[in-house]
N, C-alpha and C positions, 0 to 999 in steps of 0.2 A: 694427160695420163688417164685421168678419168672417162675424157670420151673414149679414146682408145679401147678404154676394159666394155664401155656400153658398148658399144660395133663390135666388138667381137661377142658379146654375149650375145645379140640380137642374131648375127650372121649362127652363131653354133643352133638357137630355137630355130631359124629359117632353117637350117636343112634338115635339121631331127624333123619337121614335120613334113619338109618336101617329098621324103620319102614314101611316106604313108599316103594312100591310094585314099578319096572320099569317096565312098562307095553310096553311087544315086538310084540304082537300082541293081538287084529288087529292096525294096523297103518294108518296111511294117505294114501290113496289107496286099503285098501283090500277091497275086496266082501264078504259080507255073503250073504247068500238066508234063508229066512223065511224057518223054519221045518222040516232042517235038525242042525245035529252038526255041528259048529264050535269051533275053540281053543283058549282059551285066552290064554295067556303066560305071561312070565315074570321074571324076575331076580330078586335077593332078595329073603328074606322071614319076617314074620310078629310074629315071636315065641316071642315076648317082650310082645306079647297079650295074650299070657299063653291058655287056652282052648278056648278059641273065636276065636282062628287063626286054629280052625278045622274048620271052618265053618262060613267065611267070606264072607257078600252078596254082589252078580252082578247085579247093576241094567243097564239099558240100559236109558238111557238120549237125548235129544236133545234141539235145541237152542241155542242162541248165550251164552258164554264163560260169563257173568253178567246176565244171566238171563234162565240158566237149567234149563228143566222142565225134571220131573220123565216120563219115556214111561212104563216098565214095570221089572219087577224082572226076571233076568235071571235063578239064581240058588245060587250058593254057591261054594266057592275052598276052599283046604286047604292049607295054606301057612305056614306054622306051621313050613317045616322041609326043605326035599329038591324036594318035587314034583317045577315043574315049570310049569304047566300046566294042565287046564281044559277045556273040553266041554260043550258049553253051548249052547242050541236050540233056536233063535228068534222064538217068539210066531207067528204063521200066522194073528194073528191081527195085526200086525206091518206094517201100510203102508211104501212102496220103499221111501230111501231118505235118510239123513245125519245122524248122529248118531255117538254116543259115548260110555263108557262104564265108571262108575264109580265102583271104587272097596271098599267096606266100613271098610278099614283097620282104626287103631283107634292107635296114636290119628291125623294123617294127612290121608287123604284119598289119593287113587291115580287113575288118570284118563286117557285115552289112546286122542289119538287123534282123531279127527271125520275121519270116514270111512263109505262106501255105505253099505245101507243093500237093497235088490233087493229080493220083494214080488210079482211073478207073478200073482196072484189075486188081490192083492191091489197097482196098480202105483201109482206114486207120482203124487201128485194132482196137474194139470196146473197151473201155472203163473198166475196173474193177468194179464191183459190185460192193456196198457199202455193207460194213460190220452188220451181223443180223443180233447183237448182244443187246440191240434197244439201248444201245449208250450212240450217243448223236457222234457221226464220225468226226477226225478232229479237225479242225478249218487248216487252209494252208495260204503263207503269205498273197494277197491277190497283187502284189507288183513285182512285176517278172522283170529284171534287168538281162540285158542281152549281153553276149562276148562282145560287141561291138562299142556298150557302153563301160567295160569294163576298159577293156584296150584305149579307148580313147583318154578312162580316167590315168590310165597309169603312163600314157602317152604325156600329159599333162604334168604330173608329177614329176617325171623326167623332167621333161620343161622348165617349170618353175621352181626347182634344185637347182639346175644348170644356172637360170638367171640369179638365184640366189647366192649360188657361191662366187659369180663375178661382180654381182655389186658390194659382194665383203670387203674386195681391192680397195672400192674406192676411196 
């Protein structure tokens, strides 16, 4: 009985994570440039979503990790089988600056980590300028957590609930 409840808990963590796309590029540090191709990549595949994993949408996102905003629709991969990689062209509406890529696999999403996208038409828009009160502006946390490290903690969490409540049986 006991092994019984382990295989099943083990099999329910294999497929909650089969799901979710490892996303290898872009990563912390790539460049992309506005309006040509670039490659999203990626380990895994998403075929537990039957005909919707032909044609799974790329959006591009930004803002901090609690509070994404949508920027624009890349396109579409198939994750169905064994492709590991697609082309996807940033829109030249895209001003220069941080950015993410959210993959809308179902039923956990999966998200890259922020990386530059560089629009020689459109730079990134200046800094604010700091208080002129002679009071030193106020610091702000220097560790930036990404949606992708977010998603993956709560990814986890699931996880290690699910395996928790099946070793209660035993």
């Amino acid at each position: 009985m006991k092994f019984a409840i382990a295989v099943v808990a083990s099999t329910v963590l294999a497929v909650a994570s089969a799901d979710m796309l490892q996303i290898n590029n872009p990563t912390n540090g790539t460049n992309w440039t506005t309006g040509v191709p670039n490659f999203v990549g990626w380990t895994g595949n998403c075929a537990s979503m039957g005909n919707d994993s032909k044609t799974v949408k790329v959006d591009l996102v930004n803002g901090p990790a609690n509070a994404v905003r949508y920027v624009a629709t890349l396109g579409a991969l198939d994750c169905s089988g064994t492709n590991t990689r697609a082309d996807m062209t940033v829109p030249n509406t895209v001003v220069s600056g941080e950015y993410s890529i959210v993959v809308r696999t179902s039923p956990q999403q999966s998200y890259t980590n922020s990386f530059r996208i560089n629009n020689p038409a459109a730079p990134e828009p200046a800094a604010p300028a700091p208080p002129s009160s002679g009071q030193p502006a106020p610091s702000s946390p220097t560790t930036a957590h990404s949606a992708a490290s977010h998603a993956a903690s709560g990814a986890m969490f699931v996880m290690v609930g699910l395996a928790a409540t099946a070793f209660q049986f035993l």
